[in-house]
N, C-alpha and C positions, 0 to 999 in steps of 0.2 A: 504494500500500500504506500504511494506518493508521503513524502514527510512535509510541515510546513518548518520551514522557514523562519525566524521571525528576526525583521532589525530594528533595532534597539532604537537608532535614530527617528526615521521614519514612521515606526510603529504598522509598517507594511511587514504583508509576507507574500511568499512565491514558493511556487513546489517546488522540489528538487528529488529527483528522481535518486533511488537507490542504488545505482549502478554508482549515480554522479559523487555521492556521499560516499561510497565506497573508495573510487580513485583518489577522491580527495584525501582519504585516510593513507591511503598508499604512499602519496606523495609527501607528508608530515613525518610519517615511519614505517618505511619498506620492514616486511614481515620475516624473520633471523630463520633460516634454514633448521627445519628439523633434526637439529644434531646434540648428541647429549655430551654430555659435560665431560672438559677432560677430567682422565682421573686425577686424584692426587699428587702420586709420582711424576705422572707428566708434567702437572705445574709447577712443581719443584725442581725438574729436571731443565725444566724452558727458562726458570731464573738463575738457574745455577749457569746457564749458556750465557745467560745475559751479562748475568757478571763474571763470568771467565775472564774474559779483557779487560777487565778494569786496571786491574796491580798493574800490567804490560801498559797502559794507557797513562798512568800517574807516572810510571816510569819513567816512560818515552817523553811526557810534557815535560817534566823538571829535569830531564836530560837537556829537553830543546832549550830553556832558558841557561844555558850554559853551566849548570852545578854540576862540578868534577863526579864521577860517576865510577872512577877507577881507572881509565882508556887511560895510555901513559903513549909517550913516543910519537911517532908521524902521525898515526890514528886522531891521537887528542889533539897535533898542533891543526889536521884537517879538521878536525869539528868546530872547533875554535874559531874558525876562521868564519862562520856562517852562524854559530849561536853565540849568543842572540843574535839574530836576523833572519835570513832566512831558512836559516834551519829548523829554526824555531814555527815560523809557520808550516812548515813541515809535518814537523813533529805534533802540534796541535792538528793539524788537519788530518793526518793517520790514522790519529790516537778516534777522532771524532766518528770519523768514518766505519772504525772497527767494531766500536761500540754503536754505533746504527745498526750495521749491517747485524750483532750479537743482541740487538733489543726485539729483530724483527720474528725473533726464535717466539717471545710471548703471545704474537698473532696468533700461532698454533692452539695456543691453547685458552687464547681470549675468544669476543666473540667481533674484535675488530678481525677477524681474522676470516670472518664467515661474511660479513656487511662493511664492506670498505666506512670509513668515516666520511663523513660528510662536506667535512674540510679539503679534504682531496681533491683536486681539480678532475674532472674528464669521471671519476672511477666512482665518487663518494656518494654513498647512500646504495650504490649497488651489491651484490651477491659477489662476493669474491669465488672467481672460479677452483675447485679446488685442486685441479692439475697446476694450477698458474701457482701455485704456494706449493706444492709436493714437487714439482720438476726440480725446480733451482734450488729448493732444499737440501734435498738428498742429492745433487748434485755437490752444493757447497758442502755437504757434511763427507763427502768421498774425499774432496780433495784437502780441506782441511783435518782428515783425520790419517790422511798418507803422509801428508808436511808434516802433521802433530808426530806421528811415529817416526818418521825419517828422523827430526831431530830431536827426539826422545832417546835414538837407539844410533847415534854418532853425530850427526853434524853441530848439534848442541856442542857435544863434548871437543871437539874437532875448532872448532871457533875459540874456544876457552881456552883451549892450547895455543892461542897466539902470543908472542912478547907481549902486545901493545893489549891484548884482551884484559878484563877487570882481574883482578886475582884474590883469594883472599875471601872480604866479609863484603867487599864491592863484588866479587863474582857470585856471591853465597844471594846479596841479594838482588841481582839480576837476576840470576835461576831463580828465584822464589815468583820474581814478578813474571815469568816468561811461561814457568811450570802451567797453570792452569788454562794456559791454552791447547795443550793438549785432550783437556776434556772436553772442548769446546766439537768439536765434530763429532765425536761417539754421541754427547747430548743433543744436539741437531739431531741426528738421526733416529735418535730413538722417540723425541718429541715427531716427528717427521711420521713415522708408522705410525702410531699412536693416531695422528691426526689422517692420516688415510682410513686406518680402520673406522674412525669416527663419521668421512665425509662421504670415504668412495663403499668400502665395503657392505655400507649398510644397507645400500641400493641395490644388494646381488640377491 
């Protein structure tokens, strides 16, 4: 049955058909894809992603503002020579971009992850497709979890071994800040299934 209308100014009304009321609703709050909740583990796993880069990110910035760091020799007189400057924007722009790219792991398990936000230019307010989030995922969690091992299992060590590399309680904490990138791709990927099982699997 036809709705009325009523404006408040005028004190007129006008039907509005129920189809029209419905769109309208649409357009205010597109309706969030029938997908249940990530579990537990996965939310805790999608923030542990997110902060993996951090230590490696406070690092790398107060690296770029020029504080001795340990680097001794030609190594420190080459950094020196651009921090502060531009190494420095450098190193703030890496650091920023690492921790984006480790923030976007909580989509997964959010529900910005299912309805783009709305602030997004071209994409927001719609249905996030969920190959478009599973491809590049599990994509990014392969090759960060081969680099993560590569230099877990020598090239780490192998860098450390240089004259000019940090030695000492300055190497002791670079590795602490650099360690937790390694988990950073096993937890992608596992938040990564998780959020398949939830978008794609449930449709078979």
């Amino acid at each position: 049955m036809p709705k009325l209308v009523i404006n408040a100014r005028t004190a007129t009304t006008r039907r509005t058909h129920p189809a029209e009321a419905a769109s309208a609703v649409d357009k205010v709050a597109p309706a969030a894809p029938n997908v249940s909740p990530a579990p537990r583990w996965a939310q805790l796993a999608a923030k542990a992603a997110a902060l993996s880069t951090v230590p490696s990110g406070v690092w790398r910035i107060v690296f770029g503002f020029g504080v001795p760091l340990g680097f001794t020799g030609a190594t420190a007189a080459a950094y020196e020579a651009h921090q502060p400057g531009w190494g420095t924007v450098y190193c703030v722009a890496l650091s920023a971009l690492t921790e984006a790219l480790a923030f976007l792991t909580l989509g997964l398990v959010r529900p910005w992850g299912l309805v783009a936000p709305r602030w997004i230019p071209l994409i927001g307010g719609r249905r996030v497709q969920p190959l478009a989030a599973i491809v590049p995922a599990l994509l990014g969690s392969a090759i960060l979890t081969v680099v993560g091992m590569e230099g877990l299992f020598g090239r780490w060590a192998h860098n450390l071994a240089e004259p000019d590399a940090p030695h000492g309680v300055a190497g002791l904490v670079m590795t602490a800040a650099y360690l937790p990138l390694v988990a950073w791709g096993p937890l992608l990927g596992a938040v990564t299934v998780d959020y398949a099982r939830r978008t794609l699997w449930r449709r078979r």
